[in-house]
C-alpha positions in Angstrom: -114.8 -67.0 -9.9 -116.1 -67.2 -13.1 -117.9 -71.0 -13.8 -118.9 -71.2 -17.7 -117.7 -74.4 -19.1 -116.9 -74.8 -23.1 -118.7 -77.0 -24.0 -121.6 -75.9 -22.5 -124.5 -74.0 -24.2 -123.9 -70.6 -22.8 -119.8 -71.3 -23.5 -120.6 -71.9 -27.3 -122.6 -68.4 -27.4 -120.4 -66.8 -25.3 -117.3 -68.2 -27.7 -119.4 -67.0 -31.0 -120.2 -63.5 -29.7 -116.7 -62.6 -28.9 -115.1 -64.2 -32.0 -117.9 -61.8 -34.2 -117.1 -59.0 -32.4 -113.1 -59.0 -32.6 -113.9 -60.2 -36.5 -115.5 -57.5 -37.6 -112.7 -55.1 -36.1 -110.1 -57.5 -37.2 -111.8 -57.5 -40.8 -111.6 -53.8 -41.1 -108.0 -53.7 -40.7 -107.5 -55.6 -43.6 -109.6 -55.8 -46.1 -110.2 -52.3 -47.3 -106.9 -52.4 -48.7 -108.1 -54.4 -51.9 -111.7 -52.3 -52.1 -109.2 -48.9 -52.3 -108.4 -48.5 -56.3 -112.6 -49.3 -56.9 -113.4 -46.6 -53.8 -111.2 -44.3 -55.5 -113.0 -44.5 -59.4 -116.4 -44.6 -58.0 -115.7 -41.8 -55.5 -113.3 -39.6 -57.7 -110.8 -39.7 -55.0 -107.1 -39.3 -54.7 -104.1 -40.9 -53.6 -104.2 -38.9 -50.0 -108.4 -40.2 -49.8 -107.1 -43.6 -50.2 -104.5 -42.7 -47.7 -107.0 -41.1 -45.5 -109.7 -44.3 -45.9 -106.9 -46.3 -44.3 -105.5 -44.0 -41.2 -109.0 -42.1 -40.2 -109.9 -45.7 -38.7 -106.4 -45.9 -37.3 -105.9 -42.9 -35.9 -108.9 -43.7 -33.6 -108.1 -47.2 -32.8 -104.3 -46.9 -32.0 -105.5 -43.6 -29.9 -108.4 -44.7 -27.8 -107.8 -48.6 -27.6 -106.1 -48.5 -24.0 -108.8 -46.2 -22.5 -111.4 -48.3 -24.5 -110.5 -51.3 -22.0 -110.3 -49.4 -19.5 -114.2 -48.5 -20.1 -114.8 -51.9 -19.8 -113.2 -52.7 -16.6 -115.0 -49.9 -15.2 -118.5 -50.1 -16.6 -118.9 -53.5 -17.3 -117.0 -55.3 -20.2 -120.2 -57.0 -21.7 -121.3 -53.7 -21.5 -119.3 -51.5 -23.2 -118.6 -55.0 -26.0 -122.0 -53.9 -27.2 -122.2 -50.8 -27.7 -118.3 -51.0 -29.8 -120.4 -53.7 -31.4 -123.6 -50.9 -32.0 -121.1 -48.5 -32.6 -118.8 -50.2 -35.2 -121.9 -51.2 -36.9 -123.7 -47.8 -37.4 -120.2 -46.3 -38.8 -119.8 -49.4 -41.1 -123.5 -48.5 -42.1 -122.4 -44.8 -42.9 -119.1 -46.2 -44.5 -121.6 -47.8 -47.0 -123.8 -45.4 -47.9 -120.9 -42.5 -48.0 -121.5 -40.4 -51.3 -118.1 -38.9 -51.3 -114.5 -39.4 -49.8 -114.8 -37.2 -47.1 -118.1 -38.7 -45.3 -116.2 -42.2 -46.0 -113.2 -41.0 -44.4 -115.5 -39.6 -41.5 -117.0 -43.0 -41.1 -114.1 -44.6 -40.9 -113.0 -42.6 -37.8 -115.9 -43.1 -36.4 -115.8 -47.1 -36.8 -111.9 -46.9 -35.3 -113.8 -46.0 -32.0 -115.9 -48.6 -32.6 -113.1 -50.9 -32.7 -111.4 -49.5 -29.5 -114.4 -50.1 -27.5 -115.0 -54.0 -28.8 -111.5 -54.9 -29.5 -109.7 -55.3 -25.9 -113.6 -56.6 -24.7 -113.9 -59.7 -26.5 -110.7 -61.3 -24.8 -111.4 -59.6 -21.7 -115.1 -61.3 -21.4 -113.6 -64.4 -22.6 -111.0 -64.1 -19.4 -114.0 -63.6 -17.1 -116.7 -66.1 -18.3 -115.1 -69.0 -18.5 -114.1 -71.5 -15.7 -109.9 -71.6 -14.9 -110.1 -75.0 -16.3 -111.4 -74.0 -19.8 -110.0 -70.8 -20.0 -107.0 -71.6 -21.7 -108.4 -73.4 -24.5 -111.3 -70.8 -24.9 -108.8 -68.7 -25.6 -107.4 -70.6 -28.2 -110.3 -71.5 -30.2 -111.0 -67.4 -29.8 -107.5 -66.7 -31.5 -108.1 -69.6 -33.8 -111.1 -68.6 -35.5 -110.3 -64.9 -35.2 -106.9 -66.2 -37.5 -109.3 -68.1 -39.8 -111.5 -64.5 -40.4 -108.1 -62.9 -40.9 -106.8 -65.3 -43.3 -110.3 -65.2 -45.5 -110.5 -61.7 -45.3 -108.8 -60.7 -48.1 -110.6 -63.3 -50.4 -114.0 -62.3 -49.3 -113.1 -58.5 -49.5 -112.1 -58.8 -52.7 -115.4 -61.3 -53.6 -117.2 -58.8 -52.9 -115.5 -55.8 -54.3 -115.8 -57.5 -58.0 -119.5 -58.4 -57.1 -122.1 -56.5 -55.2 -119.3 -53.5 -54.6 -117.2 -52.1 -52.6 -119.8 -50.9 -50.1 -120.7 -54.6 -49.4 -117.2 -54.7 -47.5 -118.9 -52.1 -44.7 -122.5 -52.8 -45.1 -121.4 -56.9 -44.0 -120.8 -55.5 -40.6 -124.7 -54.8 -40.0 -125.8 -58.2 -40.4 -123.1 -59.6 -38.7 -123.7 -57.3 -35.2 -127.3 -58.0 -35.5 -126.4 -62.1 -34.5 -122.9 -60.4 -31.7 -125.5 -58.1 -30.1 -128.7 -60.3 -28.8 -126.5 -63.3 -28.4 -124.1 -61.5 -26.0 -127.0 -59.6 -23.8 -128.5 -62.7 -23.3 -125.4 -65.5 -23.0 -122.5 -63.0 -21.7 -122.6 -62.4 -18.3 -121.7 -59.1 -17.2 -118.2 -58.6 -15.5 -115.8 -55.8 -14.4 -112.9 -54.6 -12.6 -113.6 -54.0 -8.6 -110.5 -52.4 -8.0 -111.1 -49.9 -10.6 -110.7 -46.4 -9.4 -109.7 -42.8 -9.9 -110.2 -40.5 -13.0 -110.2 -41.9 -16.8 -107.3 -40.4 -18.6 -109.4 -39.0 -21.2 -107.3 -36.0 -21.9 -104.5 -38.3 -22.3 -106.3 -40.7 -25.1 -107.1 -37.5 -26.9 -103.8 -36.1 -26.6 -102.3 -39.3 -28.4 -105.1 -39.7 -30.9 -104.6 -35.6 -31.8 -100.6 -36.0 -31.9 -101.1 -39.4 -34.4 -103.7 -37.4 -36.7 -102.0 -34.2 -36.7 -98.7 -35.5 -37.8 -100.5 -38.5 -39.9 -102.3 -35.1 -42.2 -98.9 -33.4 -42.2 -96.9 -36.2 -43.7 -100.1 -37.0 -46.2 -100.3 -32.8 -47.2 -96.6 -32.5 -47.5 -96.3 -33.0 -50.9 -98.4 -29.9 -51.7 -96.2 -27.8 -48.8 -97.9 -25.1 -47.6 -98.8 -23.0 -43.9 -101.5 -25.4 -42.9 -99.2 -28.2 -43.5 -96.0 -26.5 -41.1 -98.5 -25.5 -38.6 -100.2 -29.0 -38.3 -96.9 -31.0 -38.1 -95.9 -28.4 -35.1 -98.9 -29.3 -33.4 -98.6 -32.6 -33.9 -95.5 -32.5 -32.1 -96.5 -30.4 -29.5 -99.5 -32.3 -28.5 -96.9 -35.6 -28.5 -94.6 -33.4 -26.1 -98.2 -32.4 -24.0 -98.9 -36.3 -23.8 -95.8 -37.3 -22.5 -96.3 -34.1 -19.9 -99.5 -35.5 -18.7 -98.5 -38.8 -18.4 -95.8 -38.4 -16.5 -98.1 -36.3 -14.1 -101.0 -37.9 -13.7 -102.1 -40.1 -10.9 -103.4 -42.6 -13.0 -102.3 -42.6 -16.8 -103.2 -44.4 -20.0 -99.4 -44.9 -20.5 -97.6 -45.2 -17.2 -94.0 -44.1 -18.4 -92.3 -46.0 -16.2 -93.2 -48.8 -17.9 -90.4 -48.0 -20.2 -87.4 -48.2 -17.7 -87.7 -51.7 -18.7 -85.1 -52.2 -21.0 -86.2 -55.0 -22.8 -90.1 -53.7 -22.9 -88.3 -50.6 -24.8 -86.0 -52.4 -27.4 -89.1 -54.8 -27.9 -91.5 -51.9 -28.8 -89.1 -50.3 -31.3 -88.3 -53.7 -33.1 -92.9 -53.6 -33.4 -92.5 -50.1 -34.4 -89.9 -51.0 -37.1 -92.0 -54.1 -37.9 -95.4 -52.8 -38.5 -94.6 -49.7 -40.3 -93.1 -52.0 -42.7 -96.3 -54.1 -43.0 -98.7 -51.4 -42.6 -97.0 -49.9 -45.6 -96.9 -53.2 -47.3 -100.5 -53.8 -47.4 -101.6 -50.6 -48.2 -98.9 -50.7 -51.4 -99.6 -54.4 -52.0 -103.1 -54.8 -52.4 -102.7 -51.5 -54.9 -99.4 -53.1 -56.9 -101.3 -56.1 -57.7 -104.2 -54.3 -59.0 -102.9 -51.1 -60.4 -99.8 -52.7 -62.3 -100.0 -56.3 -62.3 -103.7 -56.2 -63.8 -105.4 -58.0 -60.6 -108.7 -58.2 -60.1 -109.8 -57.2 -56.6 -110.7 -60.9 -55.8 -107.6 -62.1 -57.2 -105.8 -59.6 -55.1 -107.5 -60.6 -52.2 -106.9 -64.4 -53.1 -103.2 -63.7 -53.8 -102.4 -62.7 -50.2 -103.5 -65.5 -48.4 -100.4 -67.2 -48.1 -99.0 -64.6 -45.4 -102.0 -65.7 -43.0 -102.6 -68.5 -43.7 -98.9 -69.8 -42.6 -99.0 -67.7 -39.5 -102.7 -69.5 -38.8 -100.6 -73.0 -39.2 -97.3 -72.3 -37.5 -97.4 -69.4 -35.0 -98.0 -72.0 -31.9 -94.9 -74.0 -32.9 -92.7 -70.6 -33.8 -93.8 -70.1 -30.3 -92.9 -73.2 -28.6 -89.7 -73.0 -30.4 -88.4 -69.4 -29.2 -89.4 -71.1 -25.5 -87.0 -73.5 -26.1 -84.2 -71.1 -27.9 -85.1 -67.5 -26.5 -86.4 -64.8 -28.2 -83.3 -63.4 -29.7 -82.9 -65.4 -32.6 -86.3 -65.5 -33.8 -86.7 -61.5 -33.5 -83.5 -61.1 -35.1 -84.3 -63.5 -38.2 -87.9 -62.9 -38.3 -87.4 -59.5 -39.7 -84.6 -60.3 -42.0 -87.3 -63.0 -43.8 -89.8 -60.5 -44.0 -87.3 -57.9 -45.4 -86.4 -60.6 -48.0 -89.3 -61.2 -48.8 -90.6 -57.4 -49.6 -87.3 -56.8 -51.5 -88.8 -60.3 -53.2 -91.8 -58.1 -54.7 -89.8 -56.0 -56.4 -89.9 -58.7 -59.7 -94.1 -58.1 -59.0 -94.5 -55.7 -62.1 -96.2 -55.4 -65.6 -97.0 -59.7 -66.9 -95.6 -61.0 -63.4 -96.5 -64.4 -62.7 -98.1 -65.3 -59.7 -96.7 -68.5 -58.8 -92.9 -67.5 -60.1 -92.9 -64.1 -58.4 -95.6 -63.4 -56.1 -96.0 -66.5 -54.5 -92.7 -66.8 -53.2 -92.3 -63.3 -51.9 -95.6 -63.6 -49.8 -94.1 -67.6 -48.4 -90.7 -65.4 -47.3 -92.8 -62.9 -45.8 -94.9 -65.1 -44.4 -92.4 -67.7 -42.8 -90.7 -64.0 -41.8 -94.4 -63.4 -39.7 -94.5 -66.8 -38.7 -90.8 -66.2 -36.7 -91.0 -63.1 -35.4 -95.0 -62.7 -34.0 -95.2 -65.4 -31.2 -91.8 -64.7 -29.9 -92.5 -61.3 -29.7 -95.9 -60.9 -27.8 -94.3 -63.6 -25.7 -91.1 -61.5 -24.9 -93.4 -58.1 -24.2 -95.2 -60.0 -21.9 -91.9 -61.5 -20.6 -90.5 -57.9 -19.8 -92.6 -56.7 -16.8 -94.0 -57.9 -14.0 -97.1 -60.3 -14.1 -99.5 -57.6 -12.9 -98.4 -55.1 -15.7 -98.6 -57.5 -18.5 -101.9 -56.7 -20.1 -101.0 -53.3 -20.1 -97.7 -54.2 -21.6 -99.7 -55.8 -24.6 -102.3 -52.9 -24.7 -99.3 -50.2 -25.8 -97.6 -53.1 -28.0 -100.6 -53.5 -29.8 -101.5 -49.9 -30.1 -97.6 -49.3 -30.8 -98.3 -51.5 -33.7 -101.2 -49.8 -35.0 -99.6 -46.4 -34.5 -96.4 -47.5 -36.6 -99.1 -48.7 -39.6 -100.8 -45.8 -40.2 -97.6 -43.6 -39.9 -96.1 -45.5 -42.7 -99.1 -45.5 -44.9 -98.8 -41.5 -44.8 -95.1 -41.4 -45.4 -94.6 -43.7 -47.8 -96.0 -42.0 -50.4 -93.8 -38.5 -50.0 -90.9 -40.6 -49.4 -91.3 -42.3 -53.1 -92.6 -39.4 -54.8 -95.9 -40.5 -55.9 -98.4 -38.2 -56.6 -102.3 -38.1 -56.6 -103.1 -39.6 -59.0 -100.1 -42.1 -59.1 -102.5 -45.3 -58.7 -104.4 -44.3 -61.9 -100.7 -44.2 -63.8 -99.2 -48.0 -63.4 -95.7 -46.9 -64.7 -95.1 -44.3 -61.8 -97.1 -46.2 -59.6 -94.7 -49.2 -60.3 -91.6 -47.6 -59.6 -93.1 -46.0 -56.2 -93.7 -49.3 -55.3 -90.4 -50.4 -56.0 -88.9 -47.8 -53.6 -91.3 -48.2 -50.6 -90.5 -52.1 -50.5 -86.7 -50.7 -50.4 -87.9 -48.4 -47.5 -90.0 -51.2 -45.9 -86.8 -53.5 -45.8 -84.9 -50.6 -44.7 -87.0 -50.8 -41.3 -87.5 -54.3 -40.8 -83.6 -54.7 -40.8 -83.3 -51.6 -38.3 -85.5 -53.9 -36.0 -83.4 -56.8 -36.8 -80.1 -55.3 -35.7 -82.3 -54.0 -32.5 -83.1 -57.3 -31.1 -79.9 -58.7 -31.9 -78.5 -55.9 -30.2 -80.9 -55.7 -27.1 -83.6 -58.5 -26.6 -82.9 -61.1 -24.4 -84.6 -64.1 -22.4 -87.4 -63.1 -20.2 -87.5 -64.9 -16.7 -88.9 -68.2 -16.6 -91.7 -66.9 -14.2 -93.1 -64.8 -16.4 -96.6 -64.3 -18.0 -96.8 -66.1 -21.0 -99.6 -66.1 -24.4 -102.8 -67.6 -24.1 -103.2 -66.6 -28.1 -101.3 -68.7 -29.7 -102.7 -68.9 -33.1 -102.7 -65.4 -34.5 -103.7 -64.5 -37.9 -103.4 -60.2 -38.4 -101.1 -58.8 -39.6 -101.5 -55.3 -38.8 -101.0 -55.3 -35.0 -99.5 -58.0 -32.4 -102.5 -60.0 -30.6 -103.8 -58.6 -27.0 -103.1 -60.6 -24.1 -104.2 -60.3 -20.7 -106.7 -58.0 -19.9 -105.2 -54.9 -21.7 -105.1 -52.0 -20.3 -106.8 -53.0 -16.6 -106.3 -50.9 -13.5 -104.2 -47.9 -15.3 -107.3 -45.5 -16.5 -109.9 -45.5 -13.9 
C-alpha cells in the first residue's frame, strides 16, 4: 500500500515533479496556437505548416497515449515518466532550434510521443505514492496547479512570443525537465502494475496513429486535389477499418470494443467528439483572428483568452457538484449550447473590435459553456462502465478528444475556403473565420441534441472524479489509472 503523506518532504517533491511533467505536455497543447502567425513569417511557412505545427504533435499523442500508460504499468511508471520527460524535452529542444517548417513539424511529432509517455504517468504515480488518506487531495492540488499552468499559458506564450521569440515557447521545456527529472529519480518511488501481462498492442497504437495522420494530411492537401491526396485518404480509411479488425481480434487490445456496447459510454464519446472538434478548431482559428485581423499582439492574444480557463479553474468543482445533484443530462445538453453561443459571439471579433464589448463576452459564454459541460462529462464517462474499466474509459475519452481536435484543425480550413496564404490576407482570413465559428456551433449543437437525446444518470455506485479542478481545454482530464490492464 502505498504510505507517502502530503505534507511530508518526499509528498511536496513528489507533488512538484508530477505537476512539471503534465505542465509541460499540458503547455504544448495550448500555447503554440498564439506563437503560429510569427512561426509562419520567420519560417516562410504556409497555412497547411501552421496546420501541420498543430496536428504533428497530435497525431502522436491522441495515437500512442493509451499504450503510453500501458508502458508504465508494465515497466515501472516513474520509469517511463522520465524518459516522456527526457523525451519531450529533447523534441522541444529540436522544436527550438528547427531552421525550417518541416524539421519543426518533425519535432513536434516527436514531442507528441513525449507527451504520451508522461501524460497518463504523472496521475498514475500520483495514485501510487500517496497514502489512501491523502490521495484524494493530492489529486486535487495536481489538477489544481496543472489548471493554473493552463490558464497562464496563453499569457506567457504570448510574453514570450513578442520578446525573446517564438522558439523560447519550446526551448522553456529544457529548463523545466532539468528540475521534473532529478527530483522524480530521487523523491518518486518506483511503482507498476503486477497483474500486467500478455503482448503490447503496438500494432494497434500504430494503426490508429497511421489512420489519424493519413486522413489528417488528406483533409490538409485537399485543397490542391491531386493522386497522392485520393490515395492517402484511402489509406487512411483502410488502416481505420484494419484497427478496428485487430481490435476486435486481439487478446488484449488498446481499445477493447466492447467497451462500446455501453450505450451511454457511446453517446458520451460522440457529444466529446462534437465538443472538441469545435474547440480544437477554435483555438487554432482564435489565437490567428485576434492577431491576423483584429491587430493583436501575440501577448495580447495570449492575455485575451484567459477568461475561458480561468472560469473553468474557479467553477468546474461546483459545475460538478451540481450535475451530482441534477444528473448529467442538463448540464451536457446546455453546456454545448453556451459554448455554441458563445463562438457564433466571435463573429462581431473583426477589423477595430473591442475587447471588452466583443471579445470579452464571447470568451465569458464560452467559458461558462466549459464550465457546464466538462465536470459532468468526465464524471458521466466514468459513470458508464464498470469500476474496473473506468481508467480505461477516460484513457479513450481523452484521446477521443484529442483525435476530434486535430481533425478539425485540418478540415476547417477546406471547409471555409481559405487558402495558403489566407493568414497573411486579414480580409479573407476574416471571413473564413466567420464560417468556421458557424461550423464550430454547427457541432457543438449536434452534441447538444445527442445528450439530450441519450445521456442519462449513471448509477450511484459508480466511480467518480478525483480531478475536479480542470483547466485544458483541448482534451477532458484523465482519471483513474488510464489505460491499466488492457495493453500488456
Amino acid at each position: 500500500m502505498p504510505d507517502v503523506r502530503l505534507a511530508s518532504p518526499q509528498g511536496k517533491w513528489i507533488l512538484l515533479t508530477t505537476v512539471l511533467g503534465s505542465s509541460m505536455a499540458m503547455l504544448d497543447s495550448t500555447v503554440v496556437n498564439v506563437a503560429l502567425p510569427r512561426i509562419g513569417r520567420d519560417l516562410d511557412a504556409n497555412l497547411s505548416a501552421l496546420q501541420w505545427t498543430v496536428n504533428a504533435y497530435m497525431v502522436t499523442l491522441a495515437g500512442l497515449i493509451l499504450l503510453g500508460g500501458a508502458l508504465g504499468d508494465r515497466f515501472g511508471r516513474r520509469k517511463v515518466f522520465v524518459v516522456g520527460v527526457v523525451w519531450f524535452a529533447v523534441a522541444s529542444l529540436l522544436c527550438g532550434i528547427a531552421p525550417n517548417a518541416g524539421v519543426l513539424i518533425a519535432a513536434r511529432a516527436l514531442q507528441g510521443v513525449g507527451g504520451a509517455l508522461l501524460t497518463p504517468g504523472s496521475l498514475a504515480l500520483i495514485q501510487a505514492s500517496f497514502h489512501p488518506d491523502d490521495r484524494g487531495r493530492a489529486v486535487g492540488l495536481w489538477s489544481g496547479f496543472g489548471g493554473i499552468g493552463a490558464a497562464v499559458g496563453p499569457f506567457v506564450g504570448g510574453w514570450l512570443v513578442d520578446g525573446p521569440g517564438w522558439r523560447w515557447v519550446f526551448l522553456l521545456n529544457v529548463p523545466l525537465a532539468l528540475v521534473c527529472v532529478p527530483v522524480a529519480l530521487r523523491h518518486v518511488p518506483e511503482s507498476g502494475d503486477q497483474q500486467a501481462h500478455g503482448r503490447f498492442d503496438v500494432l494497434g497504437a500504430v494503426l490508429g496513429a497511421l489512420a489519424l495522420a493519413l486522413v489528417t494530411y488528406a483533409l490538409i492537401e485537399a485543397g490542391g486535389g491531386g493522386l497522392v491526396v485520393v490515395v492517402s485518404a484511402v489509406a487512411g480509411v483502410a488502416a481505420a477499418v484494419a484497427f478496428v479488425l485487430v481490435e476486435r481480434r486481439r487478446p488484449d487490445p488498446m481499445m477493447p470494443l466492447d467497451i462500446f456496447a455501453s450505450r451511454q459510454f457511446t453517446a458520451v464519446n460522440l457529444v466529446t467528439l462534437c465538443v472538441y472538434a469545435a474547440l480544437g478548431g477554435f483555438f487554432f482559428l482564435a489565437a490567428l483572428q485576434l492577431q491576423v485581423v483584429v491587430g493583436y499582439s501575440a501577448l495580447a492574444a495570449g492575455t485575451a483568452l484567459l477568461p475561458t480557463t480561468v472560469l473553468m479553474l474557479l467553477l468546474s468543482a461546483r459545475s460538478g457538484e451540481l450535475a451530482g445533484r441534477i444528473g448529467p443530462r442538463i448540464p451536457l445538453t446546455v453546456g454545448p449550447l453556451l459554448c455554441a453561443a458563445g463562438m457564433l459571439m466571435m463573429l462581431r471579433v473583426g477589423p477595430g473590435a473591442s475587447y471588452v464589448a466583443d471579445v470579452l463576452p464571447a470568451l465569458v459564454v464560452l467559458g461558462l459553456g466549459l464550465v457546464t459541460l466538462v465536470a459532468p462529462l468526465t464524471a458521466t464517462v466514468l459513470g458508464s462502465v464498470s469500476v474496473v474499466r473506468a481508467g480505461l474509459a477516460s484513457g479513450i475519452n481523452n484521446a477521443a478528444a484529442r483525435a476530434a481536435g486535430l481533425i478539425a484543425v485540418a478540415a476547417l480550413p477546406l471547409l471555409t475556403g481559405m487558402g495558403e496564404e489566407a493568414y497573411r490576407e486579414p480580409a479573407a482570413f476574416d471571413t473564413a473565420f466567420d464560417k468556421a465559428m458557424g461550423w464550430c456551433a454547427g457541432a457543438l449543437v449536434v452534441g447538444a441534441a445527442i445528450a439530450a437525446a441519450v445521456v442519462r444518470r449513471p448509477p450511484p455506485d459508480c466511480k467518480r472524479p478525483e480531478c475536479l479542478r480542470h483547466g485544458g481545454v483541448m482534451a477532458p482530464p484523465l482519471e483513474g489509472e488510464p489505460v491499466r490492464k488492457r495493453l500488456g
